[in-house]
Structure formats: C-alpha cells, structure tokens
N, C-alpha and C positions, 0 to 999 in steps of 0.2 A: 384606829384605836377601838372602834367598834366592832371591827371583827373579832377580840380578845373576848367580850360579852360571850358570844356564842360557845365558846369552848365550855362553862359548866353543863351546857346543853345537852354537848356529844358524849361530855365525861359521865353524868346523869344517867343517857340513854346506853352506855355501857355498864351500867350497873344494874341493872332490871330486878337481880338477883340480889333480894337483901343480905348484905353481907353477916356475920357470927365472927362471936368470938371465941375461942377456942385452943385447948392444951398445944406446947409447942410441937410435941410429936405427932399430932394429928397435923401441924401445920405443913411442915415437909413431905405426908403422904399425901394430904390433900391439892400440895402444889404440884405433886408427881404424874400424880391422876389426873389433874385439869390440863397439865402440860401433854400427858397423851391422847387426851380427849381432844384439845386443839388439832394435835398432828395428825390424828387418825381420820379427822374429819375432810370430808371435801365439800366444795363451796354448795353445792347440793344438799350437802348435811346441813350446814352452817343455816341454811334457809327455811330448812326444816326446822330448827330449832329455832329462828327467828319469826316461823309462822305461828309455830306453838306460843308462843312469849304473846304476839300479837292477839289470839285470839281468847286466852287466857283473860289478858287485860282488860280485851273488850268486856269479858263477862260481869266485869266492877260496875253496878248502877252508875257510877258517878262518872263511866264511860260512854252509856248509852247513847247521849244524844253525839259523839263521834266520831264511833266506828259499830257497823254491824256486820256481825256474823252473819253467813247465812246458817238456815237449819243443816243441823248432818256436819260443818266445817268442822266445829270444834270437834267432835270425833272422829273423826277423817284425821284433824292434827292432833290429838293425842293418839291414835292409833299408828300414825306415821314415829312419832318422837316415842311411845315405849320400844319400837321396832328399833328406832335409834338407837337409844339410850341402852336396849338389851345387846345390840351387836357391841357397841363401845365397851360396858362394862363387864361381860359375857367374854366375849371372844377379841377384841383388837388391843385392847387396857386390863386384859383378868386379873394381869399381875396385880397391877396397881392397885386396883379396883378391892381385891383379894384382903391387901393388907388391910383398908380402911373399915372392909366389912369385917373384919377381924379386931377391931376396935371399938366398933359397935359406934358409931360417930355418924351423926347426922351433920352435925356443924361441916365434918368433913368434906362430905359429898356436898353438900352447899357452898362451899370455895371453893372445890373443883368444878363445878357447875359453873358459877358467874366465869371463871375463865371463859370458857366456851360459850356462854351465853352474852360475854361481851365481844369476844372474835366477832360473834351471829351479828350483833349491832351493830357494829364500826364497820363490819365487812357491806351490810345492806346500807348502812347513811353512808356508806362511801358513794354512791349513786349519786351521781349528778342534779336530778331530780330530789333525790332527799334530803341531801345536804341542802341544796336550794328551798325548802320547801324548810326545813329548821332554822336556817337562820332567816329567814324572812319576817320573822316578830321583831330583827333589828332597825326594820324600816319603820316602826313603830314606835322607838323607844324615842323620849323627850331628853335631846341630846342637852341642852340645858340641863335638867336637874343633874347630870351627871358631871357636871364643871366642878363640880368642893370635893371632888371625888377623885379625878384625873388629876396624873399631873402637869405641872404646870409648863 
C-alpha cells in the first residue's frame, strides 16, 4: 500500500518543466514537436538534458546545501543542451519546430519541452539506484497516521 505514496514522486520528477496554459492550436503543434523531440532523441540526449535540468536546479539557493556543481559544469551543460536543443529544432524537428516559431508561442515550446524533459526523468529514475534512492523516504513515513486515510 505504500508503494502507491511513491508515485506522486516519479510523476513530480517528470514534470521539472512547469507546465502553461495555452491556445488550442499551439497545443497540437506543441504536442507535435515534443513528440519529435522524444523520438529524435537517444538516451545520450535524454541525459544530456537530464544533466542540464540537474544543474540548473542546483543553482536555486534553496538547493545549495544538496547538490553541488562543480565550477565550469553548469556551462559545460548548457553548452552541451543549446548543441542539443539547436540540432533537435534546427535540423531533426524544423518542421515542427518551424510551425511553433511561426506562432511566436513560448507556452509552445514549453510543452514540447516537458515531454522530453520528462522522457530525460523517468528514463534516468528508471535506475535501479534512483528509483531506490526516491522512494526510500517511504521507510520514514508514520504508517499510522496514514490509517483515516487508507482503505479499510
């Protein structure tokens, strides 16, 4: 029954990208473009963009005391992800890509994104180690107060 806890977790850490809301028509191009942005990608991308994500966040004060950057990484990962991100939108997705900038839509490109940037998540906590490492705050949780809660 406790393993079910864990899932807003993974769903959470699949979201990194805050989502927008936005016109219908940008919504079908922008699912178009995060669906080739998925497929163009290989799991070498996907980690690319899961390191960028990673050290991004580190950079939040309110991160500091539990993940450090070294010097140089975080440029190092955004120099790797515009490389990305320019091959994806540039040359593997133009098409796609094409329409949205022709709409002039940031919301856009921000739904196409969290696809790919939640692939990048689920694909790295699929790890043995990470997964195991996320839900371990369940071995924590005071299974008592959660009785008025479960059913019965």
């Amino acid at each position: 029954m406790l393993h079910t806890l864990i899932l807003p977790a993974v769903l959470l850490a699949g979201a990194a990208v805050p989502a927008s809301q936005q016109p219908a028509g940008d919504d079908a191009a922008a699912r178009a473009l995060g669906q080739c942005l998925v497929l163009k990608t290989t799991g070498a991308d996907r980690l690319t963009v899961a390191r960028w994500m990673l050290a991004a966040m580190a950079s939040a004060p309110q991160m500091s005391d539990v993940v450090t950057v070294q010097p140089g990484q975080k440029e190092r990962n955004d120099r790797a992800m515009a490389a990305l991100f320019t091959r994806l939108l540039v040359t593997d997705c133009a098409e796609r890509s094409k329409v949205l900038f022709g709409m002039a839509t940031v919301n856009g490109f921000e739904t196409a994104g969290e696809a790919l940037g939640g692939v990048a998540m689920k694909e790295l906590l699929s790890d043995p180690k990470a997964s195991a490492a996320l839900a371990a705050y369940a071995s924590c949780l005071d299974k008592e107060a959660f009785k008025p809660v479960l059913p019965r």
